[in-house]
N, C-alpha and C positions, 0 to 999 in steps of 0.2 A: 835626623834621618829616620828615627826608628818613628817618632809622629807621623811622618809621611807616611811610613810603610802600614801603618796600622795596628802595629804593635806596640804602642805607649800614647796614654792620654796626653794632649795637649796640657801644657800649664796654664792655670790662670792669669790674668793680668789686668792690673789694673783696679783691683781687689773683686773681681768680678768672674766666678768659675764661667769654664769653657760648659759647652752641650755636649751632654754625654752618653744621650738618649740619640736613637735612631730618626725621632720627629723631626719632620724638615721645617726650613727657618722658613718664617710668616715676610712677606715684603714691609717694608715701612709704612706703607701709604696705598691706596690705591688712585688710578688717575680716573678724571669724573669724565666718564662719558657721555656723549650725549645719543640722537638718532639720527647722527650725521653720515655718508659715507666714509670718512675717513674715523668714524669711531667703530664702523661696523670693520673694517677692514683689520684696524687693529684687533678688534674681537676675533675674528677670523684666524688672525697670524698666531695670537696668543696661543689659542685653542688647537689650532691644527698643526703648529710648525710650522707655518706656510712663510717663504720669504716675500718678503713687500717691496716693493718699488714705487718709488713718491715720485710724481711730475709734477710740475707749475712753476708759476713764476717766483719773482724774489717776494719772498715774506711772505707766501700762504702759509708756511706753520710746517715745514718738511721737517725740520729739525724737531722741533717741540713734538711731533707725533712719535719720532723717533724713540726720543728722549722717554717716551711715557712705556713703552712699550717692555722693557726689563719688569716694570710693575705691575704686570699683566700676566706675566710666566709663570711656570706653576713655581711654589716655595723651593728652597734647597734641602733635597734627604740629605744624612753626612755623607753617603757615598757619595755623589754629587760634589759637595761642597771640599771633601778630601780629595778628589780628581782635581779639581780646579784650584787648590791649595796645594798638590806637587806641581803643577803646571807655571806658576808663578813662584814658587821658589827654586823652579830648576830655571827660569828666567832670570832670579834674581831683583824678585820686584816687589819681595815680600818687608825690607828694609827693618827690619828686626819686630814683626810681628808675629806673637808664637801662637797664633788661634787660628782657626778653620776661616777659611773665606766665607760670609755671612749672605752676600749679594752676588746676585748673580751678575758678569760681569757685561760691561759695556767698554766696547773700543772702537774707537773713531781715529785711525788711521788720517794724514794727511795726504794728501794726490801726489806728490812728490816721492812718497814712498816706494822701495824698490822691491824687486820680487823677493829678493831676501828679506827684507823686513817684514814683506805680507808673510810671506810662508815658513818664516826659519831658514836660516844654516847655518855657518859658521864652520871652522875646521872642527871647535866642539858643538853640534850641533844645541842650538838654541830655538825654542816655542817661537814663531812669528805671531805677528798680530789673530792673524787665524785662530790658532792655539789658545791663543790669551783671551779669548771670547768664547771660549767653549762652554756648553753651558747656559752661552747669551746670548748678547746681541753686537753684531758686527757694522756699523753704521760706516757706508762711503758718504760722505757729504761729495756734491758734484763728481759724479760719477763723472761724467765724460770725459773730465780732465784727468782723470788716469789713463797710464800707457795702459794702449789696449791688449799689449803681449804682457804687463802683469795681469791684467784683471783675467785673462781667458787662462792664465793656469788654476784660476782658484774652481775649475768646471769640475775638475777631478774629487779634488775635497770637499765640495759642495754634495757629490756624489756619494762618496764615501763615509763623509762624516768623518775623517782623519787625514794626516800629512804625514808622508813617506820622504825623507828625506835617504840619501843614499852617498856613500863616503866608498872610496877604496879599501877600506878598513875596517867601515860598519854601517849596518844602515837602522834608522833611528825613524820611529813612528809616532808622531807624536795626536793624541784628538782631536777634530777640532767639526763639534758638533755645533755646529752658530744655525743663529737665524739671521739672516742677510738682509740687512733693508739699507738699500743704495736712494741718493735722490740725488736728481738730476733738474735742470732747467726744460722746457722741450724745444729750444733752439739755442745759438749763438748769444743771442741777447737779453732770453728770455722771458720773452711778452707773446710768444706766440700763443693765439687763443686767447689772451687777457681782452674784457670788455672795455677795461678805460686805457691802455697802452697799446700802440700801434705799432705794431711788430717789424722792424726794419731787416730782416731777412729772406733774401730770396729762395726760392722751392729749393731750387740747386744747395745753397748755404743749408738748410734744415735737413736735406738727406746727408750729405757730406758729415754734420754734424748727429746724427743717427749710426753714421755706417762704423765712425769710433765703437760703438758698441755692439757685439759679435752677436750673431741670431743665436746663437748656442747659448752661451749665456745669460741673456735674454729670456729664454725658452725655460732656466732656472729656477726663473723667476715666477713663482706662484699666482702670485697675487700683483698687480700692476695700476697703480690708481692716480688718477688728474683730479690733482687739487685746482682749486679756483681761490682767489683770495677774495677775503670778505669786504662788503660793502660797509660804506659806518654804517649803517642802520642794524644788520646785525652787529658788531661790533659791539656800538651802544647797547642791545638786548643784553650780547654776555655779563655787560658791565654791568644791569640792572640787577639780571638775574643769573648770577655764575653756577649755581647748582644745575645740574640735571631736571628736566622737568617730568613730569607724568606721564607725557608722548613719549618720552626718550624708549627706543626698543629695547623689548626686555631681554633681549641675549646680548646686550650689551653692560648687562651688572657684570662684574664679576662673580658671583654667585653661579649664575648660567653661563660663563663661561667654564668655569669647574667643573660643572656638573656633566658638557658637554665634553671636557676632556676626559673624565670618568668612563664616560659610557663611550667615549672612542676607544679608552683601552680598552676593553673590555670586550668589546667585539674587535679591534684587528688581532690578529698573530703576530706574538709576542708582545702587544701591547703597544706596539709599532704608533707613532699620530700619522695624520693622516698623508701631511708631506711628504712621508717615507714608506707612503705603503707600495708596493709592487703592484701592477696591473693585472697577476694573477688574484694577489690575495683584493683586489678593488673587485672584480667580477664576482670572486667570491661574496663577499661577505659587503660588499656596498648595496646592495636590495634597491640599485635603480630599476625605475618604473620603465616603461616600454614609450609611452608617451614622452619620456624626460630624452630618452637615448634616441629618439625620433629629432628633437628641438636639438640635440646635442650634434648631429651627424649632419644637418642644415647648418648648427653655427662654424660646424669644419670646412663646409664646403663654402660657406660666404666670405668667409675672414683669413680663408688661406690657410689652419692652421697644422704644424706636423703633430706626427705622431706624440713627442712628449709635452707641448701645451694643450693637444686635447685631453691626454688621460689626467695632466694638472686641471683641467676645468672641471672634469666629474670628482677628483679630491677635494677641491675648493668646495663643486656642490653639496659632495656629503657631510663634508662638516659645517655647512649651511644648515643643512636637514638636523644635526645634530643640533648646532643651537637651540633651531624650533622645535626641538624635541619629537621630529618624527623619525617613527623604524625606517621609512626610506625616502630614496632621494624623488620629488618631482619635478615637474616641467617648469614649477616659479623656484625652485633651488637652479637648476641649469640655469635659469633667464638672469638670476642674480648672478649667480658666477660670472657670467656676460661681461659683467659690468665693470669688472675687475680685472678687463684683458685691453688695456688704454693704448700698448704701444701697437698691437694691430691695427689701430687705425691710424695713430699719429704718424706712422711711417711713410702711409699712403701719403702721394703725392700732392691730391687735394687736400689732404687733414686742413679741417679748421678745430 
Protein backbone atom coordinates (compact mmCIF):
# COMPACT_ATOMS: atom_id res chain seq x y z
CA UNK A 1 0.00 0.00 0.00
CA UNK A 2 2.66 2.57 0.87
CA UNK A 3 4.10 1.79 -3.05
CA UNK A 4 0.91 2.70 -4.30
CA UNK A 5 0.71 5.68 -2.24
CA UNK A 6 4.13 7.05 -3.31
CA UNK A 7 5.72 6.93 -0.28
CA UNK A 8 8.14 3.78 -0.82
CA UNK A 9 10.11 2.59 -3.73
CA UNK A 10 8.91 -0.31 -5.63
CA UNK A 11 11.21 -3.47 -5.00
CA UNK A 12 13.24 -5.04 -7.64
CA UNK A 13 12.47 -8.26 -9.29
CA UNK A 14 13.72 -10.46 -11.03
CA UNK A 15 17.40 -9.25 -10.42
CA UNK A 16 16.44 -6.24 -12.23
CA UNK A 17 15.89 -2.46 -10.31
CA UNK A 18 12.56 -0.77 -10.59
CA UNK A 19 12.64 3.21 -12.38
CA UNK A 20 13.34 5.44 -10.14
CA UNK A 21 13.68 8.55 -12.28
CA UNK A 22 10.62 10.54 -13.30
CA UNK A 23 11.60 9.68 -17.29
CA UNK A 24 8.63 8.06 -18.77
CA UNK A 25 8.88 4.48 -20.17
CA UNK A 26 10.00 4.25 -24.12
CA UNK A 27 7.25 1.76 -26.03
CA UNK A 28 8.71 -1.49 -27.31
CA UNK A 29 8.41 -1.01 -30.83
CA UNK A 30 7.02 1.28 -33.06
CA UNK A 31 4.29 0.22 -35.75
CA UNK A 32 5.42 0.99 -39.39
CA UNK A 33 3.24 3.24 -41.01
CA UNK A 34 2.74 3.76 -44.27
CA UNK A 35 0.55 6.98 -46.44
CA UNK A 36 -2.39 5.08 -46.01
CA UNK A 37 -5.74 6.64 -44.66
CA UNK A 38 -5.86 4.29 -42.02
CA UNK A 39 -2.19 5.18 -41.05
CA UNK A 40 -3.04 8.77 -41.12
CA UNK A 41 -5.87 8.28 -38.87
CA UNK A 42 -3.92 6.42 -36.36
CA UNK A 43 -1.37 9.40 -36.52
CA UNK A 44 -4.31 11.59 -35.82
CA UNK A 45 -5.71 9.45 -32.73
CA UNK A 46 -2.13 9.21 -31.36
CA UNK A 47 -1.39 12.72 -31.44
CA UNK A 48 -4.64 14.39 -30.64
CA UNK A 49 -6.53 11.92 -28.20
CA UNK A 50 -8.98 11.74 -30.91
CA UNK A 51 -11.28 8.38 -30.45
CA UNK A 52 -11.48 6.36 -33.78
CA UNK A 53 -14.05 4.36 -35.16
CA UNK A 54 -13.21 1.55 -37.73
CA UNK A 55 -15.82 0.26 -40.44
CA UNK A 56 -15.66 -2.40 -43.15
CA UNK A 57 -15.85 -5.57 -43.73
CA UNK A 58 -14.50 -8.93 -42.21
CA UNK A 59 -10.71 -8.80 -42.47
CA UNK A 60 -9.82 -5.26 -43.62
CA UNK A 61 -7.27 -5.07 -40.53
CA UNK A 62 -9.96 -3.28 -37.92
CA UNK A 63 -8.30 -5.24 -35.29
CA UNK A 64 -4.54 -5.07 -36.38
CA UNK A 65 -4.93 -0.97 -36.60
CA UNK A 66 -6.25 -1.24 -33.18
CA UNK A 67 -3.82 -3.29 -31.89
CA UNK A 68 -0.92 -0.87 -33.18
CA UNK A 69 -2.20 2.13 -31.82
CA UNK A 70 -1.07 1.67 -27.73
CA UNK A 71 2.45 2.11 -29.65
CA UNK A 72 1.81 5.17 -30.89
CA UNK A 73 0.93 7.00 -27.50
CA UNK A 74 3.08 9.01 -25.88
CA UNK A 75 5.55 6.92 -23.25
CA UNK A 76 4.57 6.39 -19.63
CA UNK A 77 5.83 9.50 -16.99
CA UNK A 78 5.85 7.45 -13.34
CA UNK A 79 2.86 9.48 -12.45
CA UNK A 80 1.18 7.94 -15.28
CA UNK A 81 2.36 4.62 -14.89
CA UNK A 82 1.56 4.70 -10.70
CA UNK A 83 -2.19 5.97 -11.58
CA UNK A 84 -2.59 2.90 -13.77
CA UNK A 85 -0.49 0.58 -11.09
CA UNK A 86 -3.26 1.49 -8.26
CA UNK A 87 -5.94 1.11 -10.61
CA UNK A 88 -5.06 -2.66 -11.26
CA UNK A 89 -4.15 -3.55 -7.85
CA UNK A 90 -7.19 -2.22 -6.39
CA UNK A 91 -8.69 -4.55 -9.34
CA UNK A 92 -6.80 -7.22 -8.30
CA UNK A 93 -4.94 -7.93 -11.52
CA UNK A 94 -1.77 -7.18 -10.51
CA UNK A 95 -1.13 -11.24 -9.41
CA UNK A 96 1.92 -10.72 -7.33
CA UNK A 97 3.74 -8.24 -9.45
CA UNK A 98 5.62 -5.65 -7.30
CA UNK A 99 6.74 -3.06 -10.23
CA UNK A 100 4.98 0.01 -11.88
CA UNK A 101 2.96 -0.86 -14.85
CA UNK A 102 5.50 -0.32 -17.93
CA UNK A 103 2.68 -0.35 -20.97
CA UNK A 104 0.20 1.52 -21.50
CA UNK A 105 -2.73 -0.62 -21.12
CA UNK A 106 -5.04 -2.29 -23.77
CA UNK A 107 -8.63 -3.80 -23.00
CA UNK A 108 -10.78 -5.42 -25.35
CA UNK A 109 -13.88 -6.15 -23.53
CA UNK A 110 -16.21 -8.95 -25.07
CA UNK A 111 -19.97 -7.69 -26.26
CA UNK A 112 -21.50 -9.87 -23.86
CA UNK A 113 -20.23 -7.70 -21.14
CA UNK A 114 -22.55 -6.02 -18.71
CA UNK A 115 -22.66 -2.43 -17.61
CA UNK A 116 -21.09 -3.54 -14.48
CA UNK A 117 -18.33 -4.95 -15.89
CA UNK A 118 -17.90 -1.98 -18.51
CA UNK A 119 -17.98 0.60 -15.54
CA UNK A 120 -17.34 -0.92 -12.06
CA UNK A 121 -19.41 -1.72 -9.07
CA UNK A 122 -19.74 -4.13 -6.76
CA UNK A 123 -20.99 -3.71 -2.99
CA UNK A 124 -16.97 -2.91 -2.74
CA UNK A 125 -16.68 -1.02 -5.58
CA UNK A 126 -14.32 -2.23 -8.30
CA UNK A 127 -12.31 -0.40 -11.62
CA UNK A 128 -14.61 -1.71 -14.78
CA UNK A 129 -12.98 -2.18 -17.96
CA UNK A 130 -13.17 1.61 -18.50
CA UNK A 131 -10.78 2.07 -15.43
CA UNK A 132 -8.44 -0.53 -16.52
CA UNK A 133 -7.69 1.21 -19.78
CA UNK A 134 -6.88 4.46 -18.37
CA UNK A 135 -4.05 5.79 -19.79
CA UNK A 136 -4.84 3.59 -23.13
CA UNK A 137 -6.77 2.20 -25.27
CA UNK A 138 -10.20 0.74 -25.03
CA UNK A 139 -11.06 -1.55 -28.10
CA UNK A 140 -15.00 -2.68 -28.62
CA UNK A 141 -14.51 -5.35 -31.31
CA UNK A 142 -18.13 -5.41 -33.06
CA UNK A 143 -19.55 -2.58 -31.66
CA UNK A 144 -23.06 -3.18 -32.68
CA UNK A 145 -23.42 -6.24 -30.82
CA UNK A 146 -23.41 -4.58 -27.59
CA UNK A 147 -26.43 -3.64 -25.58
CA UNK A 148 -26.97 -0.39 -26.63
CA UNK A 149 -28.24 0.89 -22.83
CA UNK A 150 -24.48 -0.38 -21.90
CA UNK A 151 -22.60 1.46 -24.54
CA UNK A 152 -24.66 4.91 -24.04
CA UNK A 153 -23.66 4.97 -20.31
CA UNK A 154 -19.98 5.09 -21.28
CA UNK A 155 -21.14 8.99 -22.87
CA UNK A 156 -20.67 10.40 -19.52
CA UNK A 157 -17.05 9.02 -18.80
CA UNK A 158 -16.10 9.60 -22.23
CA UNK A 159 -16.92 13.16 -21.27
CA UNK A 160 -15.38 13.26 -18.07
CA UNK A 161 -12.42 11.28 -18.31
CA UNK A 162 -13.55 9.30 -15.04
CA UNK A 163 -16.38 6.89 -13.46
CA UNK A 164 -18.46 7.89 -10.38
CA UNK A 165 -19.78 5.11 -8.97
CA UNK A 166 -22.32 5.84 -6.13
CA UNK A 167 -23.27 3.38 -2.94
CA UNK A 168 -25.71 4.34 0.12
CA UNK A 169 -22.59 4.45 2.09
CA UNK A 170 -19.97 5.89 -0.38
CA UNK A 171 -19.46 7.08 -3.48
CA UNK A 172 -16.25 5.96 -5.32
CA UNK A 173 -14.55 7.83 -8.46
CA UNK A 174 -12.54 5.87 -10.10
CA UNK A 175 -10.26 7.35 -13.81
CA UNK A 176 -10.77 6.35 -16.68
CA UNK A 177 -9.11 8.66 -19.33
CA UNK A 178 -9.20 5.94 -22.53
CA UNK A 179 -8.90 6.46 -26.16
CA UNK A 180 -11.99 4.63 -27.55
CA UNK A 181 -11.74 2.84 -30.84
CA UNK A 182 -14.80 0.68 -31.48
CA UNK A 183 -15.04 -1.36 -34.99
CA UNK A 184 -17.92 -2.35 -36.23
CA UNK A 185 -19.18 -4.11 -39.72
CA UNK A 186 -21.34 -1.35 -41.67
CA UNK A 187 -24.28 -3.76 -41.96
CA UNK A 188 -25.76 -7.21 -40.87
CA UNK A 189 -23.65 -9.21 -42.93
CA UNK A 190 -20.92 -7.02 -43.53
CA UNK A 191 -20.11 -6.58 -47.32
CA UNK A 192 -21.97 -3.55 -47.60
CA UNK A 193 -19.65 -1.27 -49.94
CA UNK A 194 -17.20 -4.29 -50.53
CA UNK A 195 -16.15 -4.33 -54.40
CA UNK A 196 -15.89 -8.26 -54.69
CA UNK A 197 -19.03 -9.31 -52.01
CA UNK A 198 -22.53 -8.57 -52.68
CA UNK A 199 -24.09 -7.19 -49.93
CA UNK A 200 -27.48 -9.24 -49.09
CA UNK A 201 -29.03 -6.55 -46.83
CA UNK A 202 -31.84 -4.43 -47.38
CA UNK A 203 -31.93 -0.42 -46.85
CA UNK A 204 -34.57 -1.19 -44.08
CA UNK A 205 -31.93 -4.12 -42.46
CA UNK A 206 -28.78 -1.49 -42.66
CA UNK A 207 -30.72 1.45 -40.82
CA UNK A 208 -32.21 -0.87 -38.28
CA UNK A 209 -28.76 -2.19 -37.85
CA UNK A 210 -27.15 1.72 -37.51
CA UNK A 211 -30.03 2.75 -35.18
CA UNK A 212 -28.18 -0.02 -32.43
CA UNK A 213 -25.89 2.79 -32.09
CA UNK A 214 -27.10 6.12 -30.45
CA UNK A 215 -26.24 9.58 -32.36
CA UNK A 216 -24.85 10.74 -29.11
CA UNK A 217 -22.42 8.41 -29.01
CA UNK A 218 -21.57 8.39 -32.22
CA UNK A 219 -21.17 12.15 -32.12
CA UNK A 220 -18.01 10.96 -29.48
CA UNK A 221 -16.53 9.70 -31.70
CA UNK A 222 -13.77 11.87 -33.27
CA UNK A 223 -12.39 10.52 -35.85
CA UNK A 224 -14.75 7.75 -38.00
CA UNK A 225 -12.98 5.87 -40.88
CA UNK A 226 -14.09 3.13 -43.89
CA UNK A 227 -11.75 0.67 -44.40
CA UNK A 228 -11.77 -1.29 -47.61
CA UNK A 229 -9.99 -4.51 -47.84
CA UNK A 230 -7.03 -5.04 -49.83
CA UNK A 231 -6.95 -6.53 -53.27
CA UNK A 232 -3.92 -9.33 -53.75
CA UNK A 233 -2.14 -7.14 -55.75
CA UNK A 234 -1.48 -4.80 -53.06
CA UNK A 235 -1.22 -7.43 -50.60
CA UNK A 236 1.47 -8.98 -52.77
CA UNK A 237 3.34 -5.24 -52.69
CA UNK A 238 3.32 -5.47 -48.78
CA UNK A 239 4.75 -8.76 -49.06
CA UNK A 240 7.50 -7.67 -51.44
CA UNK A 241 8.18 -4.62 -49.68
CA UNK A 242 6.83 -4.42 -45.79
CA UNK A 243 8.83 -1.32 -44.96
CA UNK A 244 7.39 2.03 -45.30
CA UNK A 245 8.51 3.70 -48.44
CA UNK A 246 9.78 7.32 -49.32
CA UNK A 247 5.90 8.35 -50.36
CA UNK A 248 4.86 7.35 -47.02
CA UNK A 249 3.57 10.89 -45.32
CA UNK A 250 5.84 12.52 -43.25
CA UNK A 251 3.62 13.04 -40.21
CA UNK A 252 3.08 9.64 -40.09
CA UNK A 253 6.86 8.92 -38.43
CA UNK A 254 6.56 8.76 -35.18
CA UNK A 255 8.94 11.49 -34.79
CA UNK A 256 6.35 14.09 -36.23
CA UNK A 257 3.82 12.74 -34.41
CA UNK A 258 5.81 13.72 -31.06
CA UNK A 259 6.67 16.75 -32.26
CA UNK A 260 3.09 17.47 -33.07
CA UNK A 261 1.96 16.46 -29.59
CA UNK A 262 4.66 18.88 -28.25
CA UNK A 263 3.49 21.81 -29.83
CA UNK A 264 -0.29 20.94 -29.03
CA UNK A 265 0.70 21.17 -25.55
CA UNK A 266 2.15 23.95 -25.64
CA UNK A 267 -0.31 26.03 -27.04
CA UNK A 268 -3.72 24.60 -25.53
CA UNK A 269 -4.50 25.48 -21.55
CA UNK A 270 -3.20 23.30 -19.42
CA UNK A 271 -1.65 21.35 -22.04
CA UNK A 272 -5.07 19.83 -22.64
CA UNK A 273 -4.68 17.61 -26.64
CA UNK A 274 -6.79 18.40 -28.78
CA UNK A 275 -9.74 15.84 -28.01
CA UNK A 276 -10.27 17.65 -24.87
CA UNK A 277 -10.16 21.07 -25.67
CA UNK A 278 -13.28 23.26 -25.12
CA UNK A 279 -14.73 25.25 -27.87
CA UNK A 280 -13.77 28.33 -25.90
CA UNK A 281 -10.15 27.54 -25.56
CA UNK A 282 -10.47 26.04 -29.71
CA UNK A 283 -11.63 29.82 -30.75
CA UNK A 284 -9.09 30.92 -28.72
CA UNK A 285 -5.94 29.58 -29.47
CA UNK A 286 -6.79 27.21 -32.84
CA UNK A 287 -5.82 30.37 -35.34
CA UNK A 288 -8.40 28.96 -38.09
CA UNK A 289 -8.29 30.83 -41.14
CA UNK A 290 -11.46 32.49 -42.47
CA UNK A 291 -11.51 30.65 -45.70
CA UNK A 292 -11.18 27.10 -43.51
CA UNK A 293 -14.29 28.16 -41.30
CA UNK A 294 -16.09 29.20 -44.62
CA UNK A 295 -15.54 25.15 -46.05
CA UNK A 296 -16.28 24.25 -42.40
CA UNK A 297 -19.91 25.98 -42.04
CA UNK A 298 -20.77 24.35 -45.94
CA UNK A 299 -19.65 20.94 -44.52
CA UNK A 300 -22.46 21.61 -41.37
CA UNK A 301 -24.83 22.48 -43.59
CA UNK A 302 -24.47 19.36 -46.27
CA UNK A 303 -23.95 16.45 -43.94
CA UNK A 304 -26.49 17.47 -41.28
CA UNK A 305 -23.87 17.91 -38.70
CA UNK A 306 -24.68 19.05 -34.57
CA UNK A 307 -23.09 21.15 -32.84
CA UNK A 308 -20.56 18.66 -31.04
CA UNK A 309 -19.20 16.74 -34.52
CA UNK A 310 -18.65 20.12 -35.87
CA UNK A 311 -16.52 21.71 -33.24
CA UNK A 312 -14.85 17.65 -33.46
CA UNK A 313 -14.05 18.37 -37.08
CA UNK A 314 -12.23 21.86 -36.46
CA UNK A 315 -10.21 19.60 -33.43
CA UNK A 316 -9.42 16.89 -35.89
CA UNK A 317 -8.43 19.91 -38.35
CA UNK A 318 -6.02 21.35 -36.01
CA UNK A 319 -4.16 18.66 -35.17
CA UNK A 320 -3.94 18.00 -38.95
CA UNK A 321 -2.39 21.63 -39.25
CA UNK A 322 -0.20 20.46 -36.32
CA UNK A 323 1.23 17.41 -38.06
CA UNK A 324 1.99 19.60 -41.12
CA UNK A 325 3.59 21.91 -38.98
CA UNK A 326 1.44 24.85 -39.73
CA UNK A 327 0.57 27.88 -37.04
CA UNK A 328 -2.99 27.49 -38.42
CA UNK A 329 -5.76 25.46 -39.49
CA UNK A 330 -6.79 25.83 -43.48
CA UNK A 331 -9.24 24.96 -45.97
CA UNK A 332 -7.02 21.38 -47.10
CA UNK A 333 -6.87 20.77 -42.90
CA UNK A 334 -10.91 21.18 -42.76
CA UNK A 335 -11.32 19.04 -46.36
CA UNK A 336 -9.06 16.30 -44.62
CA UNK A 337 -11.02 16.18 -41.60
CA UNK A 338 -14.01 15.52 -44.08
CA UNK A 339 -12.79 12.43 -44.58
CA UNK A 340 -12.77 11.19 -41.25
CA UNK A 341 -16.65 11.75 -40.66
CA UNK A 342 -17.69 8.08 -42.61
CA UNK A 343 -20.88 7.44 -40.58
CA UNK A 344 -22.53 10.78 -41.95
CA UNK A 345 -22.84 9.18 -44.95
CA UNK A 346 -23.24 5.47 -44.35
CA UNK A 347 -26.39 6.39 -42.47
CA UNK A 348 -27.95 7.95 -45.32
CA UNK A 349 -30.32 6.00 -46.93
CA UNK A 350 -28.53 5.72 -50.35
CA UNK A 351 -24.92 5.17 -48.72
CA UNK A 352 -23.02 3.03 -51.08
Amino acid sequence: MEQLKGERPWPATGGSSTRSSTQPTKPASWPCLDSSLASRALALSAAGGHHLLLVGPPGCGKTRLAHQLPRLLPALSRKEALSITRIHSVAGQLHGIDQLQQQRPFRSPHHSCSAAALLGGGRSPRPGEVSLAHGGVLFFDELAEFPRAVLDQLRQPLEDGAVQISRSQQSTVFPALVTLVPATNPCPCGWHGDRDHGCRCSISQRQRYWQRLSSPLLDRLDLQLRLERRSAKEVAAVLKQPSPTQAAASWCTPAQIERARQRMQRRNPGGDSNGRLSAAALRQTGAIEAAALELWEQLINQRGLSTRSSLQLLRVARIIADLNEQASVDRNAVAEASCFRCTDLLKQPGAQ
